[in-house]
C-alpha positions in Angstrom: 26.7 34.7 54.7 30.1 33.3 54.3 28.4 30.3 52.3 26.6 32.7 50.1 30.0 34.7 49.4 31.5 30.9 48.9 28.8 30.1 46.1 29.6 33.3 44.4 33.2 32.6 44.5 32.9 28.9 42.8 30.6 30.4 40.2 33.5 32.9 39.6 31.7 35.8 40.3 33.6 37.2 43.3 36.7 37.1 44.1 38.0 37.0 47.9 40.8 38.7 48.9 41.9 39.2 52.5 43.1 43.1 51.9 40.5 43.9 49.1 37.5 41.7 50.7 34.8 40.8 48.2 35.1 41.9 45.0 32.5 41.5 41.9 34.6 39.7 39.2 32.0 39.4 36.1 28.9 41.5 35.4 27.0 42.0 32.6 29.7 44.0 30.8 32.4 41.8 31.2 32.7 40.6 27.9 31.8 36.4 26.9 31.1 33.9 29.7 33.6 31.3 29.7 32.7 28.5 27.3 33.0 25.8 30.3 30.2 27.9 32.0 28.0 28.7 28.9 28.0 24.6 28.6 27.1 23.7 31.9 24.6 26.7 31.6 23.1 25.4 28.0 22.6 21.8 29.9 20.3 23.3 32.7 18.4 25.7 30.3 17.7 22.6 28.2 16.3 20.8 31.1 13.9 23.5 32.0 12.7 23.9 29.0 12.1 19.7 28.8 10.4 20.2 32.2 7.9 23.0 30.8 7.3 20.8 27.5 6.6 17.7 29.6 4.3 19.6 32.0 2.3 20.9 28.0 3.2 24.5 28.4 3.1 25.6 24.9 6.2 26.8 22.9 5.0 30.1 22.4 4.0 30.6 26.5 7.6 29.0 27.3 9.3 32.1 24.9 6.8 34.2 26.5 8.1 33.9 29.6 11.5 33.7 29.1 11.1 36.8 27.2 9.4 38.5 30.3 12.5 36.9 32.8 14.8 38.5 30.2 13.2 41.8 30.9 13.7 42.4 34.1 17.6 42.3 33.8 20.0 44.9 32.8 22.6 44.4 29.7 25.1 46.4 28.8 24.1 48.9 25.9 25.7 46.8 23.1 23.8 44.0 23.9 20.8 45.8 24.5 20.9 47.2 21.1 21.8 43.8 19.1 18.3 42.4 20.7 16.8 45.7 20.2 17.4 45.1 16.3 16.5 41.7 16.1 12.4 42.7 17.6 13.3 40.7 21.0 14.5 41.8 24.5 16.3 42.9 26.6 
């Protein structure tokens, strides 16, 4: 458990305090991810998308089904309706 809380904590999504225990630092409201993450993030999106491509999966199945992962999460209403208007999820 304590590695699991310690994963969390690196990602910065808790934050461990002694007093307060763990504490949820970043949800889906919390405003932008910080552009350090959304990097490192961009570089492992891009290489699951090369593994799909190099495996043949079509572009259309690979938005397909990043479309249906999108779907089971929840955003924040703002973000919600900004998809909502462009025709794609959330």
């Amino acid at each position: 458990m304590n590695k699991g809380y310690d994963l969390l904590r690196q990602e910065g999504l808790l934050r461990l305090g002694r007093k307060s225990g763990a504490v949820v630092r970043r949800d889906a409201g919390s405003g932008p991810p910080d552009p350090a993450w959304a990097r490192d993030w961009t570089g492992r999106l891009r290489t699951l998308l090369a593994e799909a491509a190099a495996q043949g999966m079509p572009a259309t199945d690979i938005v397909g089904e990043c479309e249906a992962a999108l779907s089971d999460f929840a955003f924040p209403a703002a973000v919600a309706e900004a998809w909502n208007g462009s025709g794609s999820p959330p």
